[in-house]
mmCIF file of the N, C-alpha and C atoms, coordinates in Angstrom:
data_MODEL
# 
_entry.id   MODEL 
# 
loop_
_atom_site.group_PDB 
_atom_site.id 
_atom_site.type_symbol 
_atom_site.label_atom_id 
_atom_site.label_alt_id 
_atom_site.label_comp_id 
_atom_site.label_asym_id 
_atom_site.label_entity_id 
_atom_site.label_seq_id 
_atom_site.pdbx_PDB_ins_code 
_atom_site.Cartn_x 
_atom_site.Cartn_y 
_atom_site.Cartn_z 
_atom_site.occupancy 
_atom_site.B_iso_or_equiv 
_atom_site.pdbx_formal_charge 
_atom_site.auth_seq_id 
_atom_site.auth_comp_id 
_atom_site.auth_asym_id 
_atom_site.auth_atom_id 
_atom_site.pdbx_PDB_model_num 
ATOM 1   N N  . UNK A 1 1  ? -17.433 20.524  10.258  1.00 0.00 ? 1  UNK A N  1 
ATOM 2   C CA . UNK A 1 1  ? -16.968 21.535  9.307   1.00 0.00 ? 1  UNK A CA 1 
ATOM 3   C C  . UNK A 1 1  ? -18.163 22.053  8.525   1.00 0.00 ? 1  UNK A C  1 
ATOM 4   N N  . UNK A 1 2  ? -18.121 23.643  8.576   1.00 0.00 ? 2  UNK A N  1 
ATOM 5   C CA . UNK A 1 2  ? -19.539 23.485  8.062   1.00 0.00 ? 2  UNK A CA 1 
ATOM 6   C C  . UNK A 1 2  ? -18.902 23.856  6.379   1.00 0.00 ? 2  UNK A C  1 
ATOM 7   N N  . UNK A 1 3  ? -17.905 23.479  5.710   1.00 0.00 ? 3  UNK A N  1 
ATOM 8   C CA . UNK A 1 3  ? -17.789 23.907  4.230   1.00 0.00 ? 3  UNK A CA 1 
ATOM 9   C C  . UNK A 1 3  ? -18.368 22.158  3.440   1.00 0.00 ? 3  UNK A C  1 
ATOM 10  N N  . UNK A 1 4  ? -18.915 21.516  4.306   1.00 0.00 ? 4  UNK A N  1 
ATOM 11  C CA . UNK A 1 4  ? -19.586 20.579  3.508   1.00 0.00 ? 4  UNK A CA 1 
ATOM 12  C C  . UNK A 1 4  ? -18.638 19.013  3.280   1.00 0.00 ? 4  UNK A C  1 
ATOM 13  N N  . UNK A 1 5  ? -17.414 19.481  4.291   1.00 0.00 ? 5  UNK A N  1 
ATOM 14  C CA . UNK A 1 5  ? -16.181 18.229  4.103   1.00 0.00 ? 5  UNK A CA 1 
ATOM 15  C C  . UNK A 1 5  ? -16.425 17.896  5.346   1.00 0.00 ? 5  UNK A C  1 
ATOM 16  N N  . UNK A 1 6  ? -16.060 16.484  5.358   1.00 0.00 ? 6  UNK A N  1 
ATOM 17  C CA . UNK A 1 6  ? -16.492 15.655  6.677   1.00 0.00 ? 6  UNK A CA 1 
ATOM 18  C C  . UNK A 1 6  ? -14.691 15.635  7.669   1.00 0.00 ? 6  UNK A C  1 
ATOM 19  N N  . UNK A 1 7  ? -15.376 15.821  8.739   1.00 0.00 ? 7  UNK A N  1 
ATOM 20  C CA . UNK A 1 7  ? -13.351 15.508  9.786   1.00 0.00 ? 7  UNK A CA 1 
ATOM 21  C C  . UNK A 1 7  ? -13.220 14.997  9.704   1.00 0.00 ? 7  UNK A C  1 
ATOM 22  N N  . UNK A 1 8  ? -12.138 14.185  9.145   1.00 0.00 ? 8  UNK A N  1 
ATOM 23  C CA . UNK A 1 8  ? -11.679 12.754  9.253   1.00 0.00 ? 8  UNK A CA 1 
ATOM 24  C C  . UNK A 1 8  ? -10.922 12.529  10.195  1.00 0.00 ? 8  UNK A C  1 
ATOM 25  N N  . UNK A 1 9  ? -10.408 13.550  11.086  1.00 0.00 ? 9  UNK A N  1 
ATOM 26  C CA . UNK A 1 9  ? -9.039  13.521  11.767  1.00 0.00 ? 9  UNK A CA 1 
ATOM 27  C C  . UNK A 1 9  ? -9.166  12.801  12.517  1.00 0.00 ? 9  UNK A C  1 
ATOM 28  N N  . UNK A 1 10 ? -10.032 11.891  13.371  1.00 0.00 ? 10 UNK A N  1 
ATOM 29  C CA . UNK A 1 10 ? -10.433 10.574  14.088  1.00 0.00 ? 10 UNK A CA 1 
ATOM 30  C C  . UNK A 1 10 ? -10.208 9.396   13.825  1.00 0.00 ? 10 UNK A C  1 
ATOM 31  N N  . UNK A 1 11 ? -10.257 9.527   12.444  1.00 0.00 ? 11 UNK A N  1 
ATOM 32  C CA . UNK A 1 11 ? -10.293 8.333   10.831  1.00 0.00 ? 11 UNK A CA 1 
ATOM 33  C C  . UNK A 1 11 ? -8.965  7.349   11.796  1.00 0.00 ? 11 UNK A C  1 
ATOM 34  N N  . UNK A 1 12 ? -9.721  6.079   11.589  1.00 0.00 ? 12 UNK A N  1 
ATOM 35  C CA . UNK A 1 12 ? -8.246  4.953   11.556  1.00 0.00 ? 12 UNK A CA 1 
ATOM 36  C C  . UNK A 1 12 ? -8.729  3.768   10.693  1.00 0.00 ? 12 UNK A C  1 
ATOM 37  N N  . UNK A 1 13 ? -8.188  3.875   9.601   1.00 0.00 ? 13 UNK A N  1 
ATOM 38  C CA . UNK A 1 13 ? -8.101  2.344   9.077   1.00 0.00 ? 13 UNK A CA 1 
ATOM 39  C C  . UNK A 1 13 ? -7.202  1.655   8.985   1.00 0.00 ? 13 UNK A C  1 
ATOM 40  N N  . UNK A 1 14 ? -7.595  0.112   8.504   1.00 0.00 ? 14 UNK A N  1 
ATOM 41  C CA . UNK A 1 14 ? -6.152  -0.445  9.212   1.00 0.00 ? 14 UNK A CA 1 
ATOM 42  C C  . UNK A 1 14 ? -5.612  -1.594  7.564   1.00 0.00 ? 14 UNK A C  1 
ATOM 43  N N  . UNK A 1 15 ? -4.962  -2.004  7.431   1.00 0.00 ? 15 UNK A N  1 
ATOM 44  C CA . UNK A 1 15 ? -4.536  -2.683  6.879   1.00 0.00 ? 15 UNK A CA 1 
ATOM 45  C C  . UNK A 1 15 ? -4.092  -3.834  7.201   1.00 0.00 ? 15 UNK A C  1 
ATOM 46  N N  . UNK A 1 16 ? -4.222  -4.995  7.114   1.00 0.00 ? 16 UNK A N  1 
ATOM 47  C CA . UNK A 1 16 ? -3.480  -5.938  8.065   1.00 0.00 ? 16 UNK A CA 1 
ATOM 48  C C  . UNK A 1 16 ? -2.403  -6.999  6.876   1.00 0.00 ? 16 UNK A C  1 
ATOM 49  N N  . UNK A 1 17 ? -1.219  -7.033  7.086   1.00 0.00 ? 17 UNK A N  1 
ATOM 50  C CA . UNK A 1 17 ? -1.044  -7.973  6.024   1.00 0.00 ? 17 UNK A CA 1 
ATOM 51  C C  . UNK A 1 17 ? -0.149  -9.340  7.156   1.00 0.00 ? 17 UNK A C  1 
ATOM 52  N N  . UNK A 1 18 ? -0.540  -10.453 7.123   1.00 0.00 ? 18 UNK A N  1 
ATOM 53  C CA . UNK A 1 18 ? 0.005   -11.545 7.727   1.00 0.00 ? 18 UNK A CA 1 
ATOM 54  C C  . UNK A 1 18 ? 0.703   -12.594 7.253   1.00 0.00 ? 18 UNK A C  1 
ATOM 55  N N  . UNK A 1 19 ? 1.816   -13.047 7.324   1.00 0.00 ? 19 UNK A N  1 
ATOM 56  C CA . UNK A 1 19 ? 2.462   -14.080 6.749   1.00 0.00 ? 19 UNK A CA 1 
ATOM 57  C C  . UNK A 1 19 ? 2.621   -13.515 5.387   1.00 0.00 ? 19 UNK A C  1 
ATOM 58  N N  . UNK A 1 20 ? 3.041   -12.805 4.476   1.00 0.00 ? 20 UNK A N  1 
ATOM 59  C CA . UNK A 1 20 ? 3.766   -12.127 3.260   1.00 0.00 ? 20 UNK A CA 1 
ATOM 60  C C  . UNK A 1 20 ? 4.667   -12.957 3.325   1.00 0.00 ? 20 UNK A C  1 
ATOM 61  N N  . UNK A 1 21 ? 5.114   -13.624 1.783   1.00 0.00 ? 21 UNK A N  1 
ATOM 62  C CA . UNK A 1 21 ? 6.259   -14.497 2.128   1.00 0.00 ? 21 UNK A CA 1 
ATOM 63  C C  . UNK A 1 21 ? 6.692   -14.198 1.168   1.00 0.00 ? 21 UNK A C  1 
ATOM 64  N N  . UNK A 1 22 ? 8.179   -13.953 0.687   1.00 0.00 ? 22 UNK A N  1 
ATOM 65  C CA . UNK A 1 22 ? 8.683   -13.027 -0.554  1.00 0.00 ? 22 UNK A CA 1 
ATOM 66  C C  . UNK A 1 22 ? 10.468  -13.413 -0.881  1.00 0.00 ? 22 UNK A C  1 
ATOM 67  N N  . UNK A 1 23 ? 10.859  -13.643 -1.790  1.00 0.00 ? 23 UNK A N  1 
ATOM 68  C CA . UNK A 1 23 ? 11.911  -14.340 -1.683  1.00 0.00 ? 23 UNK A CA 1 
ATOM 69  C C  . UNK A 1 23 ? 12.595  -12.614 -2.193  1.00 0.00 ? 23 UNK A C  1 
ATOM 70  N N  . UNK A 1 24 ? 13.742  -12.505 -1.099  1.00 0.00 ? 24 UNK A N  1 
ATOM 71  C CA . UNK A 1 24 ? 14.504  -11.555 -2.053  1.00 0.00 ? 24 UNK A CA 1 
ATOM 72  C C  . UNK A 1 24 ? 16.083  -11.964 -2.138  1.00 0.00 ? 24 UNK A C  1 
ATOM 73  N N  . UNK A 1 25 ? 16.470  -11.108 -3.237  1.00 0.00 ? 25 UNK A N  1 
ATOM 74  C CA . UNK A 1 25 ? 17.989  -11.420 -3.590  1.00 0.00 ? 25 UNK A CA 1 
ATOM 75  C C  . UNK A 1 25 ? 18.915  -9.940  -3.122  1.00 0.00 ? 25 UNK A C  1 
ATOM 76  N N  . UNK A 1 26 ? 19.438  -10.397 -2.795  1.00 0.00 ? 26 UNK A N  1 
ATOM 77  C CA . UNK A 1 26 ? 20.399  -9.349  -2.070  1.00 0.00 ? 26 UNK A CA 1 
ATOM 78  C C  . UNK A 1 26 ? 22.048  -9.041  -2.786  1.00 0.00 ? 26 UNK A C  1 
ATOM 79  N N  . UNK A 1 27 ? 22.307  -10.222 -3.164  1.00 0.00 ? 27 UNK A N  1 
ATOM 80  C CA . UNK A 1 27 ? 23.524  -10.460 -3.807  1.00 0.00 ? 27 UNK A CA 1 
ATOM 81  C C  . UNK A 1 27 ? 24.641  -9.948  -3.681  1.00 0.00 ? 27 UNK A C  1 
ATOM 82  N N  . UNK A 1 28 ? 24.785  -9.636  -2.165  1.00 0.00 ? 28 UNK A N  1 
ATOM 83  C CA . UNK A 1 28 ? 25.712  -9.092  -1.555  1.00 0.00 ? 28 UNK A CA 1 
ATOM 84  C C  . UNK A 1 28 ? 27.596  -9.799  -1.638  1.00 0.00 ? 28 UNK A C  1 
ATOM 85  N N  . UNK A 1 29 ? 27.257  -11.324 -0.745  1.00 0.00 ? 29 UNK A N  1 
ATOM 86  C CA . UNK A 1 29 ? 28.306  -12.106 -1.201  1.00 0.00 ? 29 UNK A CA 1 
ATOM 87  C C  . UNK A 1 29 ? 27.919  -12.967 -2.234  1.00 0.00 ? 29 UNK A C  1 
ATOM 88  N N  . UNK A 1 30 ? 28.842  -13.371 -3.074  1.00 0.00 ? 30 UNK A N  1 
ATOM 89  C CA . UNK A 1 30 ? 28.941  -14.794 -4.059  1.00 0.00 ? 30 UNK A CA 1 
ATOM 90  C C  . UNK A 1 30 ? 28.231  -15.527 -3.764  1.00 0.00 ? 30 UNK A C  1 
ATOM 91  N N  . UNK A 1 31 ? 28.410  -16.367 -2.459  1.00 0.00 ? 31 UNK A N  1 
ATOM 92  C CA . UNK A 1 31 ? 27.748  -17.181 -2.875  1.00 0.00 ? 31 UNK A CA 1 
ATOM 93  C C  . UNK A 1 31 ? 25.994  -17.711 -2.464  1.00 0.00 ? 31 UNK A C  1 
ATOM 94  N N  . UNK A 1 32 ? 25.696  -16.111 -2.604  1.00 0.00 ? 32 UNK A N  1 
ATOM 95  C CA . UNK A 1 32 ? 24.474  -15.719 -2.252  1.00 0.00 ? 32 UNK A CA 1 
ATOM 96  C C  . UNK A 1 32 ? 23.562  -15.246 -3.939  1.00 0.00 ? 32 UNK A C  1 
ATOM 97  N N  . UNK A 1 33 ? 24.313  -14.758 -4.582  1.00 0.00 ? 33 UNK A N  1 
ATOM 98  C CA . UNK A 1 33 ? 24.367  -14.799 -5.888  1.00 0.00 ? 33 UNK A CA 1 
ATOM 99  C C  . UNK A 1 33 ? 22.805  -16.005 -6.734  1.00 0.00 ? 33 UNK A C  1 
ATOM 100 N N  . UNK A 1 34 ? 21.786  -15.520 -6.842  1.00 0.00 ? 34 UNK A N  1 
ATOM 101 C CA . UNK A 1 34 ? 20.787  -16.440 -7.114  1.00 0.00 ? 34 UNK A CA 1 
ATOM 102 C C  . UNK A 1 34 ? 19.954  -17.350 -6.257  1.00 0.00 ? 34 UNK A C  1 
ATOM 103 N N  . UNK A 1 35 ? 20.625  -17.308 -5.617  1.00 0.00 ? 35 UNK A N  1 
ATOM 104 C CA . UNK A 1 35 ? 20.356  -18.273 -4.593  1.00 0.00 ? 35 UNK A CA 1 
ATOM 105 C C  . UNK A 1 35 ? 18.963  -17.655 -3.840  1.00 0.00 ? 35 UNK A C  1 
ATOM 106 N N  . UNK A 1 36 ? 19.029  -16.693 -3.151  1.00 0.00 ? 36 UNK A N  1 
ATOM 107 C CA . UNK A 1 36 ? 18.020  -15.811 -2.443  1.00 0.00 ? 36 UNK A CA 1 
ATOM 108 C C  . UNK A 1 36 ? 17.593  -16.491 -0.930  1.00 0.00 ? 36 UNK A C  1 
ATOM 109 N N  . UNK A 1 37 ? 16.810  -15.212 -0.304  1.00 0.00 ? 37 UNK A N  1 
ATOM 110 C CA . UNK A 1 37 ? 16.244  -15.590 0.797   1.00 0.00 ? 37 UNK A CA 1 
ATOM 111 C C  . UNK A 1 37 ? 14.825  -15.667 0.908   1.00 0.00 ? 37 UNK A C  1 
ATOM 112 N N  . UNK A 1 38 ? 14.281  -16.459 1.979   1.00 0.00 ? 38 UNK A N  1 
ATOM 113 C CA . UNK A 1 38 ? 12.954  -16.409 1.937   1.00 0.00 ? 38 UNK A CA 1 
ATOM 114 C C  . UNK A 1 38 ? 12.367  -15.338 3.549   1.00 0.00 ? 38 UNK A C  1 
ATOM 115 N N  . UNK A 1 39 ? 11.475  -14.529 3.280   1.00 0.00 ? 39 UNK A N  1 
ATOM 116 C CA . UNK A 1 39 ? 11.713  -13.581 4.442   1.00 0.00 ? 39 UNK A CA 1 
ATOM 117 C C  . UNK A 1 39 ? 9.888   -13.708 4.682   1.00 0.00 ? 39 UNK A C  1 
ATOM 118 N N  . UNK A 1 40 ? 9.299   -13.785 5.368   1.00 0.00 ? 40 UNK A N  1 
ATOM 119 C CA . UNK A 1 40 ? 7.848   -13.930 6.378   1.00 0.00 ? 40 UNK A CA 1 
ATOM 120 C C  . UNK A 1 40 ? 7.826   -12.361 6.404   1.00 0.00 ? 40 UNK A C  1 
ATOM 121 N N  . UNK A 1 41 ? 6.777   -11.690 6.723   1.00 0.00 ? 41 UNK A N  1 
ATOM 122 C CA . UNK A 1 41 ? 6.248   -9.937  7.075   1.00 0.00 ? 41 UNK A CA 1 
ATOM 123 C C  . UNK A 1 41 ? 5.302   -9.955  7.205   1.00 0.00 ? 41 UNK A C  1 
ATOM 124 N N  . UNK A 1 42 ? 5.276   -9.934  8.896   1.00 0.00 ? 42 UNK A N  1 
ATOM 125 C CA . UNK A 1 42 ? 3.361   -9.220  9.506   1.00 0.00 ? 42 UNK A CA 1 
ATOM 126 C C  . UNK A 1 42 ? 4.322   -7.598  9.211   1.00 0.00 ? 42 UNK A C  1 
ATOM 127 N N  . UNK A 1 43 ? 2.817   -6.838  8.836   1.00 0.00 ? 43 UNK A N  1 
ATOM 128 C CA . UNK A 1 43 ? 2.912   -5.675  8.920   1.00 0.00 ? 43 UNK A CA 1 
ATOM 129 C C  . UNK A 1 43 ? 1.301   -4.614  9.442   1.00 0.00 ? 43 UNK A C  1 
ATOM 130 N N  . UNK A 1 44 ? 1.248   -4.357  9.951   1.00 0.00 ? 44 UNK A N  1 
ATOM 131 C CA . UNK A 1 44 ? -0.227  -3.537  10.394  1.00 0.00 ? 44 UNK A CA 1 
ATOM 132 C C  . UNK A 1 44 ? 0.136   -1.817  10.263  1.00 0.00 ? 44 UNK A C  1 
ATOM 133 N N  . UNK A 1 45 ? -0.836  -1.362  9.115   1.00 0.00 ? 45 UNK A N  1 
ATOM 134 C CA . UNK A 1 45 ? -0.435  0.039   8.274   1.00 0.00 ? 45 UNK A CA 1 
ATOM 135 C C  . UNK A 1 45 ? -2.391  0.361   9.272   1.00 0.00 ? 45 UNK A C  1 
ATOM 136 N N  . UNK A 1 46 ? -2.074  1.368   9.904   1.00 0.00 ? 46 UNK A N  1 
ATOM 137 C CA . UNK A 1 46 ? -3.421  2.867   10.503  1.00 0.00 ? 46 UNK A CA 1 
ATOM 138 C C  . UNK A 1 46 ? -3.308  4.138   9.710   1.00 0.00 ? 46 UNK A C  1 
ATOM 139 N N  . UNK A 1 47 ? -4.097  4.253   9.208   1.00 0.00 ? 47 UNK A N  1 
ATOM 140 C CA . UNK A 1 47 ? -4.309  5.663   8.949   1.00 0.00 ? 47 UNK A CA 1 
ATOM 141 C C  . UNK A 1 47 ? -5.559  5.918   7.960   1.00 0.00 ? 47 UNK A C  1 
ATOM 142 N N  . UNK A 1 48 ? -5.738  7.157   7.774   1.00 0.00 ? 48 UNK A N  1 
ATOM 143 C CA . UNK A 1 48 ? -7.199  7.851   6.614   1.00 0.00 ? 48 UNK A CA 1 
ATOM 144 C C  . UNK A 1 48 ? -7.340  7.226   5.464   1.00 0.00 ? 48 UNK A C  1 
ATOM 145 N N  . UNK A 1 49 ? -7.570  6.531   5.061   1.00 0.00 ? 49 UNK A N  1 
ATOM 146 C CA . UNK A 1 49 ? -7.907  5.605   3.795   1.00 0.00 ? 49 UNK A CA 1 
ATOM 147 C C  . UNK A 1 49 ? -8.536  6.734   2.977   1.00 0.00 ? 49 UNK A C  1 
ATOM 148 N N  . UNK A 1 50 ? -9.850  7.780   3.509   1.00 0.00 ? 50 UNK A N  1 
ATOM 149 C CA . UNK A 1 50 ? -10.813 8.581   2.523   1.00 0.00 ? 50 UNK A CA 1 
ATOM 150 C C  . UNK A 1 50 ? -9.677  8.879   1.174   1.00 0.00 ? 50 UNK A C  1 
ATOM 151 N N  . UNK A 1 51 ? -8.721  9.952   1.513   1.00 0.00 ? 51 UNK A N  1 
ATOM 152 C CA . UNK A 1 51 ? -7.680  10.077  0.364   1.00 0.00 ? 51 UNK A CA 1 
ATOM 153 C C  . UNK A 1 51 ? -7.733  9.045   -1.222  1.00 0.00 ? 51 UNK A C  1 
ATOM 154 N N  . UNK A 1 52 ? -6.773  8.565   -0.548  1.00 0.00 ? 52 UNK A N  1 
ATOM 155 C CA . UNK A 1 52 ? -6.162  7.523   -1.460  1.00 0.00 ? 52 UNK A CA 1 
ATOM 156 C C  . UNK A 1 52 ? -7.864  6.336   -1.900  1.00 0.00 ? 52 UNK A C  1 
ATOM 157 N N  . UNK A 1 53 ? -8.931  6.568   -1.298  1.00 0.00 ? 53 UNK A N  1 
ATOM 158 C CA . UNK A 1 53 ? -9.959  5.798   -1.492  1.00 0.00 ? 53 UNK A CA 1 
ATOM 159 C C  . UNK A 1 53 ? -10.643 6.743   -2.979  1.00 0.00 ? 53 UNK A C  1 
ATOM 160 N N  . UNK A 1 54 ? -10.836 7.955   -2.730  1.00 0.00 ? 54 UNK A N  1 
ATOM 161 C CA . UNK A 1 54 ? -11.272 9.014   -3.451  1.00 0.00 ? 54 UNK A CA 1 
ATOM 162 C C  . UNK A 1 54 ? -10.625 8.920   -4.920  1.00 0.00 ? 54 UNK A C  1 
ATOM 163 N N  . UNK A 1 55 ? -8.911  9.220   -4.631  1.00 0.00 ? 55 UNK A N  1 
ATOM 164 C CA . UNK A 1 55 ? -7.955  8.920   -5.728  1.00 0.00 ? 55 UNK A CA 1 
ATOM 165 C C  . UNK A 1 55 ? -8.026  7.894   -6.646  1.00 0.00 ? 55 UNK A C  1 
ATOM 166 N N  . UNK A 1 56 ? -8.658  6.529   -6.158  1.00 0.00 ? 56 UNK A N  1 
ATOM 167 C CA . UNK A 1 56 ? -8.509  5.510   -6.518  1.00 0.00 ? 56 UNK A CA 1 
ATOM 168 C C  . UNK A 1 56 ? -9.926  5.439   -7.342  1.00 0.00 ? 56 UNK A C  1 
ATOM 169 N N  . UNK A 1 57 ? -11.298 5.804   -6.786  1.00 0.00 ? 57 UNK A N  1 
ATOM 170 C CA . UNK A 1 57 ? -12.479 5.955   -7.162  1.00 0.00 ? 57 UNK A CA 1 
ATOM 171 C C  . UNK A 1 57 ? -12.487 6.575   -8.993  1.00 0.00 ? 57 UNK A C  1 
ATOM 172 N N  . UNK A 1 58 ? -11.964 7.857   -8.651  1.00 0.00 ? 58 UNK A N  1 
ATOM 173 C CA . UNK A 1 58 ? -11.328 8.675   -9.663  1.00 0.00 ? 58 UNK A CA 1 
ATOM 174 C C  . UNK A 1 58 ? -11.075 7.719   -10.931 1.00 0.00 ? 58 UNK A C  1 
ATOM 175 N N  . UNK A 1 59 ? -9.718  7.428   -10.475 1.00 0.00 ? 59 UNK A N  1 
ATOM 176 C CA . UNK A 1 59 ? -9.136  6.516   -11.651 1.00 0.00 ? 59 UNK A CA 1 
ATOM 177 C C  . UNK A 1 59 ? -9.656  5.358   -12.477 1.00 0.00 ? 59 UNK A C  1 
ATOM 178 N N  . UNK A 1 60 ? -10.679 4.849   -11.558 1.00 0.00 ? 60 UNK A N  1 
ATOM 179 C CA . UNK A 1 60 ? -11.855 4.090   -12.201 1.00 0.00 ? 60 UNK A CA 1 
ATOM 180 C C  . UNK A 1 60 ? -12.782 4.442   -12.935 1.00 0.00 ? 60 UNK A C  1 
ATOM 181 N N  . UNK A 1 61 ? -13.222 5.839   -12.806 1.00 0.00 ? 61 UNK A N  1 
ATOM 182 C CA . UNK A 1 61 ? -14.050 6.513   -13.373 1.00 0.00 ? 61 UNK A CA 1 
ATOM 183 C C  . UNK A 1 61 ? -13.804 7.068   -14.745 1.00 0.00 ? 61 UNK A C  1 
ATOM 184 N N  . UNK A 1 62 ? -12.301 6.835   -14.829 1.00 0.00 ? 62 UNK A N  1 
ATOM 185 C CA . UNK A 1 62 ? -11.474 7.886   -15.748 1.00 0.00 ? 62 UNK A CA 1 
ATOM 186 C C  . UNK A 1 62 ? -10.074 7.063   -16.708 1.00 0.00 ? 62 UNK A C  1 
ATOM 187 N N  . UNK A 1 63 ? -10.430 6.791   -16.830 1.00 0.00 ? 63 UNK A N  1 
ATOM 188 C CA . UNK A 1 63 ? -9.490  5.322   -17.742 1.00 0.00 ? 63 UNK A CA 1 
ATOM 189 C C  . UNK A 1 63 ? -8.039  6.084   -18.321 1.00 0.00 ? 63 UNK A C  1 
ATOM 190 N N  . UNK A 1 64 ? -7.132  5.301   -17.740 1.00 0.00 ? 64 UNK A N  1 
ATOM 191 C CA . UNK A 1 64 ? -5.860  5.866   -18.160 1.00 0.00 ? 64 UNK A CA 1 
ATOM 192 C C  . UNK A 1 64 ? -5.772  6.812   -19.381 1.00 0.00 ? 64 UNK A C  1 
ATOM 193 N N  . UNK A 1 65 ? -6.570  5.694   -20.542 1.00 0.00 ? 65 UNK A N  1 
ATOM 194 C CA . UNK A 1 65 ? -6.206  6.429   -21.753 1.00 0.00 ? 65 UNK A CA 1 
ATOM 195 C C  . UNK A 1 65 ? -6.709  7.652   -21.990 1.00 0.00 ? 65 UNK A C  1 
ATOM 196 N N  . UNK A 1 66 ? -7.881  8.122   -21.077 1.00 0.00 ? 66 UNK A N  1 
ATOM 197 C CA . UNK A 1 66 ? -8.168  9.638   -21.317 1.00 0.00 ? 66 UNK A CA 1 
ATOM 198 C C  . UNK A 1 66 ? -7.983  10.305  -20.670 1.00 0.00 ? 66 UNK A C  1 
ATOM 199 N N  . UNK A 1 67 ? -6.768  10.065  -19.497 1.00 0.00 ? 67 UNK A N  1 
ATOM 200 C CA . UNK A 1 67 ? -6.270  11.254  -18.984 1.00 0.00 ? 67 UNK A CA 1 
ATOM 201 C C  . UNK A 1 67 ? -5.229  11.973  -20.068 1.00 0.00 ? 67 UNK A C  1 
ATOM 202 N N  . UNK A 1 68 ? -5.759  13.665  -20.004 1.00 0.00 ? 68 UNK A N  1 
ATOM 203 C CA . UNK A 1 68 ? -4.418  14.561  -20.621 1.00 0.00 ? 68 UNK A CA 1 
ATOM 204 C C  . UNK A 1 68 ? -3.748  15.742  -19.729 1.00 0.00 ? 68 UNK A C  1 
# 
């Protein structure tokens, strides 16, 4: 690109998250009620990180309290 922005459209990053272990409550029937489940999650997330990397850069730079 010649306006000085790089292609990313090739871009793959990956995320990997393995064994996530997370109790949730559903509380559908009674006697499920508190009780909860325990649920395991592989999950593998691809895509352009630059974005949300940029966004994030930003917000470091720029401290909640002085955004207006």
């Amino acid at each position: 690109m010649g306006d000085g922005r790089r292609d990313t459209s090739a871009r793959r990053d990956t995320i990997a998250l393995r064994g996530l272990r997370i109790r949730g409550y559903h509380e559908v029937l009674a006697e499920d009620r508190g009780r909860g489940h325990d649920f395991v999650v592989d999950a593998l997330l691809t895509g352009d990180a630059a974005t949300p990397a940029r966004w994030f850069t930003n917000c470091r730079s720029n401290p909640y309290g002085n955004w207006s």
